[in-house]
KEPA-742603 format. One record per residue: x, y, z of N, C-alpha, C in turn; residue in one letter. Coordinates in steps of 0.05 Angstrom, whole numbers, plus 5000, padded with zeros to 4 digits. Last residue first. Layout:
residues N
XYZXYZXYZa/...
***
This chain:
residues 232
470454715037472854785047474655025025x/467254445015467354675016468054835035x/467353854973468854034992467454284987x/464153574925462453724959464153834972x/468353554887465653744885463753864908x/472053224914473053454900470753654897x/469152724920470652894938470753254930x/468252584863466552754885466652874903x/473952584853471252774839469752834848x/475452174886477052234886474952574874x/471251794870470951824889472852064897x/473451674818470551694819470351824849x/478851484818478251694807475251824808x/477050884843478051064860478451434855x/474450684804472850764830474451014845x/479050694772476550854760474550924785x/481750294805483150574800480550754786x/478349894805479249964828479950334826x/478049654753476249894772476249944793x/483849534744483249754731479749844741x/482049034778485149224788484049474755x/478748744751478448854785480349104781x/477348974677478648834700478948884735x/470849224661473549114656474848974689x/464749114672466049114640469149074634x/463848924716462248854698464348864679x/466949374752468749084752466648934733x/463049764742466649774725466949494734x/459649794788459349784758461349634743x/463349764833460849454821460549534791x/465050184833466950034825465249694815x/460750564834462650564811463950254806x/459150424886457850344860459850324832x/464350574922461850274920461050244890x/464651114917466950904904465650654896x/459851304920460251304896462751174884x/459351244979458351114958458051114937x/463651494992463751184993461851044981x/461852044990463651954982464351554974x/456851955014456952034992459451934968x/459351945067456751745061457851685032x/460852415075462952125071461551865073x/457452765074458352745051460252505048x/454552585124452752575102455352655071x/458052785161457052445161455652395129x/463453325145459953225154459952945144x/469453325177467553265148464853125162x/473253335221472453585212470453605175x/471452835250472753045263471453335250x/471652445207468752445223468752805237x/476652435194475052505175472452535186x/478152035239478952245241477652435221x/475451545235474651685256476951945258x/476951365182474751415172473451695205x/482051285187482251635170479251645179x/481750835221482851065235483351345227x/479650435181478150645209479550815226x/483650445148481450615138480150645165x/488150165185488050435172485950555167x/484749595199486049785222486250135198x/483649455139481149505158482149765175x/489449375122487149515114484949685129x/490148915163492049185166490149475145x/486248535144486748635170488348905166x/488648435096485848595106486348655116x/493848225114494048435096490748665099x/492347745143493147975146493748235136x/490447315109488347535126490147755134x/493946885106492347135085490647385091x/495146715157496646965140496247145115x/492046345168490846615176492646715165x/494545855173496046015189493446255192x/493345675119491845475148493045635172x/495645955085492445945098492145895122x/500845675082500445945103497545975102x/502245115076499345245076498945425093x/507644935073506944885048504344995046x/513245105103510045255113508545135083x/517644985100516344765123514544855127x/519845285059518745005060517944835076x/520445785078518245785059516845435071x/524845955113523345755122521045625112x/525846335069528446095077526845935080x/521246645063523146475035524046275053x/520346865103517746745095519446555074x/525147285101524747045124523246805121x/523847535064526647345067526447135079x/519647865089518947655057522047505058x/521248135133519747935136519947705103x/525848535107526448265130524848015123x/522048735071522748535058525048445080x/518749015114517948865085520048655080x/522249295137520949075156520948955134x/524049675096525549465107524149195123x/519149925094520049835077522749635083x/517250115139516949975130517049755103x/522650525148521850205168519550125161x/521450925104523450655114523650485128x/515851145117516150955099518850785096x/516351415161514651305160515250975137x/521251775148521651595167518551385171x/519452055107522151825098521651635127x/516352345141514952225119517351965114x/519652685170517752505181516352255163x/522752915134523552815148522052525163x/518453235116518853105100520952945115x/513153445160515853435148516253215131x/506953665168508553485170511553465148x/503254155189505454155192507353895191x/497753935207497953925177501853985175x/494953425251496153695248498153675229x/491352955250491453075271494453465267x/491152915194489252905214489053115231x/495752675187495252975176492752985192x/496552195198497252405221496552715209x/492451915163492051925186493552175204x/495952025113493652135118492552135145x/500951665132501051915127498452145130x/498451195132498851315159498451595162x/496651165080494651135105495151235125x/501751165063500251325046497851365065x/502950615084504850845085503151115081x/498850285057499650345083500850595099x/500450344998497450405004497850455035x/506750674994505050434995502950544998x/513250994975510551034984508350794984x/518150944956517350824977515150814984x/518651374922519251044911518850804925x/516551944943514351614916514551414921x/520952044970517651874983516851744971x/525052104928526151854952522751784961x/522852514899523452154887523851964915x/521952804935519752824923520252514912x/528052884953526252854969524752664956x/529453194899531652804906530152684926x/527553524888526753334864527353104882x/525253794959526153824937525953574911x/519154004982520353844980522953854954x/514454424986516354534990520054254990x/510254054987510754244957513554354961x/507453555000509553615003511653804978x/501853534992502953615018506153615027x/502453484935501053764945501653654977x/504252954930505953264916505653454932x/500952684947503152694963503752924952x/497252574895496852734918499152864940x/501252314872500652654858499052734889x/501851844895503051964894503052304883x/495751644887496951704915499251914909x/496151554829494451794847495551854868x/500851224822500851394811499051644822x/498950784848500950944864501551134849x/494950494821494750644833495550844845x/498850184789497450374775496850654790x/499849584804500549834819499950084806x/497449314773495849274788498249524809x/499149444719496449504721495549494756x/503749254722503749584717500749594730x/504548784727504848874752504049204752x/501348634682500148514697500648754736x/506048754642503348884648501548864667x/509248384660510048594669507248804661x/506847844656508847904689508448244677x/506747864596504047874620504547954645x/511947964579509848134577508048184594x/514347524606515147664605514247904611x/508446904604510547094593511647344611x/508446444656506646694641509846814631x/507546024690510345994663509946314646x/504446014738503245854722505345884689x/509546194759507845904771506645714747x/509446694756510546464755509846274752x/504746754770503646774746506846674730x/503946714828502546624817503246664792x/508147174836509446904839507346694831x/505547594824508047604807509147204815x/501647644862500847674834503547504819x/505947804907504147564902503347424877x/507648224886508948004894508447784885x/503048594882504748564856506148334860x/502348654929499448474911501148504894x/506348864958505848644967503448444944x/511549114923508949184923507848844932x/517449274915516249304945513449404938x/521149174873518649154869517849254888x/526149174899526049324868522449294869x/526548844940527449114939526649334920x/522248454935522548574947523448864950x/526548264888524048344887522648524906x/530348064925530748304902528148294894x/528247714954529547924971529148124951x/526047324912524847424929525847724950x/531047144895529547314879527147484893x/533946834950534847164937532547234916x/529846384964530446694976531946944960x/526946334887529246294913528946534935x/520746074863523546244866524446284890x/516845614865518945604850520845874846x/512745804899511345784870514545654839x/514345684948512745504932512245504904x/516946214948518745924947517145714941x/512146574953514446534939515846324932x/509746314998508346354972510146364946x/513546635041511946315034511446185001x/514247075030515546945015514846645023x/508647255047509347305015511147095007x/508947085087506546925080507047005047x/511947565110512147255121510947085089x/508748025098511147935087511747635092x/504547835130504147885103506247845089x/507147895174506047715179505547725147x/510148475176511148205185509747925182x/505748835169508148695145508848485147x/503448915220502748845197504148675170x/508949175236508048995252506348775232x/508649665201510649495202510849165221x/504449915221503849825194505849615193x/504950015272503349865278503549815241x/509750445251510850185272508350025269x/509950985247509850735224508750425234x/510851305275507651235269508251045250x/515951215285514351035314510751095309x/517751495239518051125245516851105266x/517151995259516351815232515751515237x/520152025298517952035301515651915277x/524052015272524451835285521051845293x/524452455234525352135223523651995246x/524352805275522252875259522352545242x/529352765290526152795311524852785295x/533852865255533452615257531052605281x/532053205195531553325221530752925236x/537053265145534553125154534253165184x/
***
């Protein structure tokens, strides 16, 4: 592993990992309220590292949900990482099996943001660079959600903190930083196009089925059109 290329990794990571901290926080808040301990929370964390699967997952504690529902519930709503991840493939072709598994398993909507962001600016990115994007934040992660556990109980209304907000927030910060690099070398009029066929789609589709399955249909909707105005 080329440890410049790691390291540099991690210092584009750093403003997502900053992010975490406050989300993570506010996860294991939420956690320990809903009735599980700092450790299930840590191992979740480790084995899960999906911040809306978390969450999701300690609400439905909460409310006693089967087995089943917890675990369909988490398939459906990480689903997504299935696209992200096939995309990843193609910028990292020359990667080997043990590589290709180590990015997936780490890979986030954030992670996956940055990544697109530095492609941006120049397509030569290592796979070195990539592990290093996504290990420090994957650790921050679940520092922060431990932390949000112990002290869970003297925070009974991370609302009243703004900690729900953070997770947008960290959203917002990424998409305007692909949206002013995509400005660079994609006409105004096709990333119009683009966004507005995620838009609609996904108003349509949340009519007939669930948020988190038109999310992913928006997102295959958009992902097509893309695909038809390149002409590149």
């Amino acid at each position: 592993m080329d440890r410049r290329e790691f390291l540099r990794g991690a210092k584009a990571s750093l403003p997502t990992a900053v992010g975490y901290i406050s989300i993570g926080f506010a996860c294991g808040v939420v956690g320990v309220s809903s009735g599980l301990t700092a450790w299930e929370m840590a191992l979740m964390s480790i084995f899960i590292y999906a911040g809306s699967s978390q969450f999701a997952f300690a609400a439905l504690a909460l409310a006693n949900a089967s087995l089943f529902s917890l675990t369909i519930t988490i398939f459906l709503v990480n689903l997504r990482h299935l696209l992200m991840s096939l995309h990843v493939t193609t910028l990292f072709k020359e990667a080997s099996l043990s590589q290709g598994i180590g990015i997936g398993t780490l890979l986030t909507d954030e992670s996956y943001g940055v990544l697109l962001s530095e492609r941006v600016r120049r397509k030569g990115i290592s796979t070195s660079w990539m592990h290093g994007n996504n290990v420090i934040a994957y650790l921050t992660w679940i520092l922060a959600v431990v932390l949000g556990a112990l002290i869970g109980s003297y925070i009974p209304d991370p609302t009243s903190l703004g900690l729900d907000f953070a997770l947008v927030a960290m959203f917002v910060s990424i998409f305007e930083s692909q949206l002013t690099g995509m400005l660079r070398w994609m006409a105004g009029q096709k990333i119009v196009m683009i966004l507005g066929a995620v838009t609609i789609s996904y108003l349509l589709l949340a009519i007939v089925i669930s948020e988190s399955m038109a999310v992913l249909g928006a997102t295959l909707v958009g992902c097509a059109v893309g695909v038809m105005i390149d002409d590149n």
